[in-house]
N, C-alpha and C positions, 0 to 999 in steps of 0.2 A: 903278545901271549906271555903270561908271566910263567916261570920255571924256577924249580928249587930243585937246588942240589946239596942234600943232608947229606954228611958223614959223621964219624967218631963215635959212633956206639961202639958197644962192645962187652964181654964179660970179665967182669973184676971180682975181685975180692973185696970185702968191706972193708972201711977203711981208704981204700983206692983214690984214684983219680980217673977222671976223663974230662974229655974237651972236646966237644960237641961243635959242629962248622954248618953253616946253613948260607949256600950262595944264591942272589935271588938275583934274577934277570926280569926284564918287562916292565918296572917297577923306577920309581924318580925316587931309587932307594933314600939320598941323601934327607929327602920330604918326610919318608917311612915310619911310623914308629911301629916298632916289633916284638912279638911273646913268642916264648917257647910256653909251652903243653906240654902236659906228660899223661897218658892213658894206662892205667895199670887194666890186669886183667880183671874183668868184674866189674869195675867202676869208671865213674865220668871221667871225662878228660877237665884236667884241672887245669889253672891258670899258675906257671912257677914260678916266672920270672917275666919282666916287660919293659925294653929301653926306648925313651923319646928320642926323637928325631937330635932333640938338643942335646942327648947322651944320661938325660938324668935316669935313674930306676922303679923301680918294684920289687918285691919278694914275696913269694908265700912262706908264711912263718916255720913251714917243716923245712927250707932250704936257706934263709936267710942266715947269714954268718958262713955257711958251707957253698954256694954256689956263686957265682958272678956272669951278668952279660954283660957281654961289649960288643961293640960293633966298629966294622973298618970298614967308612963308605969310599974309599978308594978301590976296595974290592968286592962292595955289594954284598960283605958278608956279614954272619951276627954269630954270633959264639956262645957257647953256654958253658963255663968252666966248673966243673963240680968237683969238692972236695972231700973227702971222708965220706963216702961213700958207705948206705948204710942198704940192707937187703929192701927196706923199703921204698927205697928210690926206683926199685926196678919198673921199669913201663918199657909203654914208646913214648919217643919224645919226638914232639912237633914244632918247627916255627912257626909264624904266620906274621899275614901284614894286620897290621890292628886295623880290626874298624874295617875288614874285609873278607870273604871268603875266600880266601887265595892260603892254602894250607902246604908245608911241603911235605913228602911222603912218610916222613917218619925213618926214626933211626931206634933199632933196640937197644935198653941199656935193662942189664941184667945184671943185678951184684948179688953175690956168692956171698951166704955167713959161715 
């Protein structure tokens, strides 16, 4: 049974930071390669960031230069480091296994202008 445990939302001020933690069990995490999502209110859930198995990346162009993932397959976990934080980043934000339906629950991230 796979399982995700999101944490690190939370409300910031633009500008800010946050650091985003997604632990996934059930999963030959090290094989994995893995997205974060983000779903604002109203619209689709986008694709923001996405790191291969071999660690290489992705960006969507409204986060690239301001966010970072990484992953630490010693702890099954994936990270989404965001910086400068702008009101428009606010969503929920998702991991996922790529190339799978296996979603974790979502963590809010709400920035304040």
């Amino acid at each position: 049974q796979v399982q995700f445990v999101e944490s690190g939302g939370g409300l910031v001020q633009a500008g800010g930071s946050l650091r985003l933690s997604c632990v996934i069990s059930g999963i030959t995490f090290t094989l994995s390669n893995m997205g974060w999502y983000r779903q604002a209110p109203g619209k689709q859930r986008e694709l923001v960031a996405f790191i291969h198995s071999g660690e290489s990346t992705n960006y969507a162009d409204s986060v690239k230069g301001r966010f970072t993932i990484s992953r630490d397959n010693a702890k099954n976990t994936v990270y989404l480091e965001m910086n400068s934080l702008k009101p428009e980043d606010t969503a929920v934000y998702y991991c996922k296994v790529w190339g799978s339906d296996y979603w974790g629950q979502g963590t809010q991230v709400t920035v304040s202008s």
